[in-house]
Phi, psi and omega in degrees: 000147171325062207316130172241161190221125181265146210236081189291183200233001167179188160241200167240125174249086166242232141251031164227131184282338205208192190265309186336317202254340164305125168308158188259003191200155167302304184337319183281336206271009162057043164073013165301133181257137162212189178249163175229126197244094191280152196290089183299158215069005188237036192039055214258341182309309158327295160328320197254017173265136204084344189302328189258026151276333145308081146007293205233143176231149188243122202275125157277118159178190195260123163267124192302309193260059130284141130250161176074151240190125190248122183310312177207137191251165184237100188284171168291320158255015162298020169085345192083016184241122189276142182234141157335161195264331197268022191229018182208190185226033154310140184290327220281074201246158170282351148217146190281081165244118160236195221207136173197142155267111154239159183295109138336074169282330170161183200226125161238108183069240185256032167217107158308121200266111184218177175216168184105350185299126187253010211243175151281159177320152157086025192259141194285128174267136198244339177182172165220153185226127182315149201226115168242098171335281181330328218263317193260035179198124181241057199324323214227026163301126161328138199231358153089206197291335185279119186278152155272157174284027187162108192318130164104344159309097198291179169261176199262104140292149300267154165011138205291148184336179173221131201263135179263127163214147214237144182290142175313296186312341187265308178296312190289351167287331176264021188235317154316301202261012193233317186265333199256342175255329176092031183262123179250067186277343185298304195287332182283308160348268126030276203295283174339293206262317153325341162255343137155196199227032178288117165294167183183146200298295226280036170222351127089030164245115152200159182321120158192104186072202176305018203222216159199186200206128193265100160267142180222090193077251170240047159223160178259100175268135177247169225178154159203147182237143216195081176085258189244008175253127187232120058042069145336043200302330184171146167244138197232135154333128191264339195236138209290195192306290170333307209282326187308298194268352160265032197249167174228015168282142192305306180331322190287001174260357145296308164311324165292321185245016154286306173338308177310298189278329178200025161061181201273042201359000000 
């Protein structure tokens, strides 16, 4: 087929740098705020008159950083059963197009103001669309392989919360590393583990010893969880001995001297 080619018409301003730290769903993204910042010369101004009589708008756009396309996936709540790529709502697509609904808080000029952003910084906007109730919302649709919690129920992404709490040594390890690096690992924690503690490579959860282990960048949380309460037990250095102390990348003199102050955990 004929290759077609898109211009985006703005970007995305949010508070996740990466995928890791991005939410997986709007749902998810607890009311994180960002902008939506359209490209000035192409009369976009024009575009956006009427717009801020809408609540909600469904954000069109690119994931940027993909390369390449996956046949088949391991979503998060699947079970441990890899799905059609086109039977999910995986970035890993045969076009990277993705899809969000967010809250419309308001426009100042060629920038939207929104909440609900599930997406990374930078990510190119390909278009916006009015979020029309009557037209988009099918309450009581069949949800495919994502079982409900409960018959006649649709299910809840996600899933009901997970109460998070952290060990004394594990808050002064992060409160330490927030006043003294400007590392804001808690809230990122938080988000995360707050959707449960099943492991999964693309959440970047896994078994370790009795416990389980949280990657957040180059740090390590180790966690244990008991029913719907998880437990922060310590935060640890991503990086192994060699690398810590011969390495010359700048990230690493936080990591030396976290060691320093509270060994490899």
């Amino acid at each position: 087929m004929t290759p077609v080619t898109f211009t985006p018409i703005g970007v995305v301003r949010t508070p996740f740098p990466d995928r890791v730290s991005a939410p997986r769903q709007p749902h998810a993204a607890a009311g994180a705020e960002g902008t939506i910042e359209l490209v000035p010369g192409r009369g976009l101004e024009h575009a956006l008159c009427d717009i801020e009589g809408w609540d909600y708008l469904w954000v069109v756009f690119w994931f940027h950083l993909n390369e390449g396309w996956r046949p088949k996936v391991l979503p998060p709540r699947s079970a441990g059963k890899r799905r059609g790529v086109l039977s999910t709502r995986s970035p890993h697509r045969p076009n990277p197009i993705g899809l969000s609904v967010v809250k419309l808080l308001g426009v100042d000029g060629l920038t939207l103001r929104v909440s609900g952003v599930d997406m990374i910084d930078g990510t190119p906007v390909l278009d916006l669309k009015p979020y029309v109730p009557y037209a988009d919302a099918y309450p009581h649709a069949r949800t495919g392989w994502v079982a409900p919690l409960a018959p006649g129920e649709a299910p809840a992404d996600p899933e009901p919360g997970f109460e998070v709490v952290w060990s004394e040594w594990a808050a002064e390890q992060a409160a330490w590393l927030d006043a003294t690096h400007g590392v804001a690992l808690r809230e990122r924690v938080d988000r995360a583990l707050a959707l449960g503690p099943q492991p999964h490579p693309y959440r970047r959860i896994r078994a370790d010893g009795d416990a389980m282990r949280l990657a957040v960048t180059s740090w390590r949380v180790r966690f244990r969880a008991e029913g719907r309460r998880i437990e922060v037990l310590s935060v640890a250095t991503g990086y192994r001995e060699k690398e810590l102390w011969s390495g010359d990348a700048p990230e690493l003199a936080a990591h030396r001297q976290f060691v320093e102050r509270f060994g490899r955990g």
